[in-house]
N, C-alpha and C positions, 0 to 999 in steps of 0.2 A: 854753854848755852849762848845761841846769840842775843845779842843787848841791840841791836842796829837793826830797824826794819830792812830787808832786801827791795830795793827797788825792781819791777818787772822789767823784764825785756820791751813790754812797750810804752811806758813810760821811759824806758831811755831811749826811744826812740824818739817818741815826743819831743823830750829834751832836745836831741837832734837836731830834730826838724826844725824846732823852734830856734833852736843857737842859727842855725844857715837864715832861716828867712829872717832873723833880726839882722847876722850880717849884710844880705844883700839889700834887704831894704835902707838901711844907716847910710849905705852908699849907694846911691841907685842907677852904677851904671854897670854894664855888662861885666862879671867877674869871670877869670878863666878858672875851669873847675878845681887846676893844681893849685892857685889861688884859696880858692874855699877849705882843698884838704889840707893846706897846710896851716889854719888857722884853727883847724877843729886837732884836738889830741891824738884819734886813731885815724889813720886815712881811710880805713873801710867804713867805720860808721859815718862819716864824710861821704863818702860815696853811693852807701846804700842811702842815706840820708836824702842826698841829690835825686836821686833814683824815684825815690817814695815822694817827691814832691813834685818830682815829673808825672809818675802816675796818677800824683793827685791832679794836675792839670792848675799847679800853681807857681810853675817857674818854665822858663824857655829853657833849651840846652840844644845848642849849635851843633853842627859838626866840627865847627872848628873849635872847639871847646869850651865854649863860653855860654855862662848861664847869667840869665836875670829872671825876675818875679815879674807875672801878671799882674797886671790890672788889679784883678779878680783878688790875690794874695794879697796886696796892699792895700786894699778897703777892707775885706774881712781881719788883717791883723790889724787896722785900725779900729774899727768899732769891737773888736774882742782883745784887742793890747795883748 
């Protein structure tokens, strides 16, 4: 029997997102994305994580490889922490 609630697939995505955008904001200058995966555990959830917050239209991501937070991202993880 399990004793451990399972966490969803989107709630650890959540997670994700949230671990990156606390990264890049703590430091707010443009991070390179090998930068970001190597601080998160899996590189792909790093990656897809990047991905979902580009889509969200709340981080930049260069072609040269470098990602930083909107505007937009750092007021709303302000006033929702």
């Amino acid at each position: 029997m399990q004793t451990k609630a399972t966490r969803s697939l989107d709630e650890q995505d959540a997670d994700t997102d949230r671990a990156i955008l606390t990264m890049l904001l703590a430091d707010p200058i443009p991070w390179k994305t090998d930068e970001v995966v190597r601080e998160l555990a899996d590189p792909r959830d790093a990656e897809d994580g990047l991905s979902r917050l580009y889509a969200a239209g709340l981080i930049h991501r260069l072609s040269t490889g470098l990602v930083f937070t909107k505007r937009e991202a750092a007021r709303a993880y302000a006033v929702g922490g």
